[in-house]
One Martini backbone bead per residue (centre of mass of N, CA, C, O) as a GRO file, in nm:
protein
   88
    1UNK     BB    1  -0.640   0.034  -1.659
    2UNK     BB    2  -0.633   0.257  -1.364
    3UNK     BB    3  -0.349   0.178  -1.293
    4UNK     BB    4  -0.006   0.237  -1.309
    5UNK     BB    5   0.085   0.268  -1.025
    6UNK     BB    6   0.300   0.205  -0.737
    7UNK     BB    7   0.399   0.361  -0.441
    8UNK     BB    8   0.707   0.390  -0.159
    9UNK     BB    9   0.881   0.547   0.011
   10UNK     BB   10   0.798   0.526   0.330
   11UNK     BB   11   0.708   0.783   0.434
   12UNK     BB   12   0.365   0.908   0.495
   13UNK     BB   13   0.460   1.216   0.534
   14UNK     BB   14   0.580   1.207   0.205
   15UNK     BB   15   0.362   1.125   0.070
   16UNK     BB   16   0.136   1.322   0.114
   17UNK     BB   17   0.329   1.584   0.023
   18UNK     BB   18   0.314   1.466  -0.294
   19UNK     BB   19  -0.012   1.526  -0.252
   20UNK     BB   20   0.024   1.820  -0.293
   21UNK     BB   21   0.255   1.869  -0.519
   22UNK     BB   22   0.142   1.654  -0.750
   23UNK     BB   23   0.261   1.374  -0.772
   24UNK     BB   24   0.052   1.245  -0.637
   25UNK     BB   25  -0.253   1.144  -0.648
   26UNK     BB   26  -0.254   0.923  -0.431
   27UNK     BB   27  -0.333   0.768  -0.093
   28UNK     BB   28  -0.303   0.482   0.098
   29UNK     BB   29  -0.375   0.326   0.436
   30UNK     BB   30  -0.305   0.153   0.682
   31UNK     BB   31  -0.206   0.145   1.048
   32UNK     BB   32  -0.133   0.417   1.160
   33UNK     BB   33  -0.030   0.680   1.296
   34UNK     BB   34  -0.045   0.976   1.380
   35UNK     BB   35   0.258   1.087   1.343
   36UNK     BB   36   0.265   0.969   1.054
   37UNK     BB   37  -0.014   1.156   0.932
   38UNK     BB   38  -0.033   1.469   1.056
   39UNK     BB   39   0.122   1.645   0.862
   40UNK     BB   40   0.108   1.559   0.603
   41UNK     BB   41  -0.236   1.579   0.581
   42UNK     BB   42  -0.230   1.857   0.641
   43UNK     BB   43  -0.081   1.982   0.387
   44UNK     BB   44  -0.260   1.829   0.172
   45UNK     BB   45  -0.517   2.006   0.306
   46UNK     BB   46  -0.354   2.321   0.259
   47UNK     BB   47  -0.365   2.223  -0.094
   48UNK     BB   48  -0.634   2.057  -0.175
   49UNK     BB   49  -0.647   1.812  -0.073
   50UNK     BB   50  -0.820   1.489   0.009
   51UNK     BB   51  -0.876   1.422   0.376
   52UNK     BB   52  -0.819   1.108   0.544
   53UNK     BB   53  -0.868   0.980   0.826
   54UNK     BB   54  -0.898   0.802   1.111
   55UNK     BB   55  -1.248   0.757   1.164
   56UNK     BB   56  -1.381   0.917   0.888
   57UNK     BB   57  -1.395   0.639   0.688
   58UNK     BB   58  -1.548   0.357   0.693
   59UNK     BB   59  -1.529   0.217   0.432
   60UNK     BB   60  -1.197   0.242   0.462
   61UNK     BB   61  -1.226   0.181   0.781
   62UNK     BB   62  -1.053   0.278   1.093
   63UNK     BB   63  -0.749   0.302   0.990
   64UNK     BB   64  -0.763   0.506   0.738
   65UNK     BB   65  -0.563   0.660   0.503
   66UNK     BB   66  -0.661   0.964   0.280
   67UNK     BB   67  -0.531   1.092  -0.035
   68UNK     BB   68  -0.643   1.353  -0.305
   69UNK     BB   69  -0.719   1.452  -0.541
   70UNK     BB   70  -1.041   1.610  -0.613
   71UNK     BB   71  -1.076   1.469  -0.947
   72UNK     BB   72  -1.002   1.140  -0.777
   73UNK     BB   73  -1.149   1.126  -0.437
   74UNK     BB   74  -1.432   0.961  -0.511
   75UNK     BB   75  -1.376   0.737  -0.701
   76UNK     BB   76  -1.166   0.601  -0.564
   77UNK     BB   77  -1.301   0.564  -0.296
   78UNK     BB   78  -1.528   0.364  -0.440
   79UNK     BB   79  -1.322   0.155  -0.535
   80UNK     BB   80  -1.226   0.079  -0.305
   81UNK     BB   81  -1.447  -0.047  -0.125
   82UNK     BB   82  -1.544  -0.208  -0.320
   83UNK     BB   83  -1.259  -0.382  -0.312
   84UNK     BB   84  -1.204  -0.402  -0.023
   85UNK     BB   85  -1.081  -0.184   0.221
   86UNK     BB   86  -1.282  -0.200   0.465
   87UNK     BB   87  -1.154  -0.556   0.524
   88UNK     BB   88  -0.829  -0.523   0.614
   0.00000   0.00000   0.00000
């Protein structure tokens, strides 16, 4: 397969701060609040992860937030997609 694990720590601002940090490959969630993932997603954005926020990828929803590494942030993105993540 494809994933090893699937983790949730609980606040969605310290999951983005772990794709910032290289702990975790990448992060993804559908209906969070801006509060929520706000300062999370600059922080991964200024670390180099690749940040896409609620509004900004139609394929993965209208609400949904998405944080990756950039060397597996396009791959991920399109299977994401495919598997219907933006039908969620």
């Amino acid at each position: 397969g494809r994933v090893r694990d699937i983790r949730r720590n609980g606040a969605a601002s310290l999951d983005l701060c772990a794709v910032a940090a290289g702990w975790l490959d990448a992060y993804f969630e559908h209906g969070l609040h801006r509060w929520d993932w706000a300062a999370g997603a600059l922080i991964a954005a200024e670390a180099g992860a690749v940040v896409s926020v609620p509004g900004s990828v139609p394929e993965l929803g209208a609400d949904a937030t998405y944080a990756a590494a950039p060397s597996i942030a396009d791959p991920l993105r399109k299977l994401l997609a495919d598997c219907g993540a933006g039908e969620v």
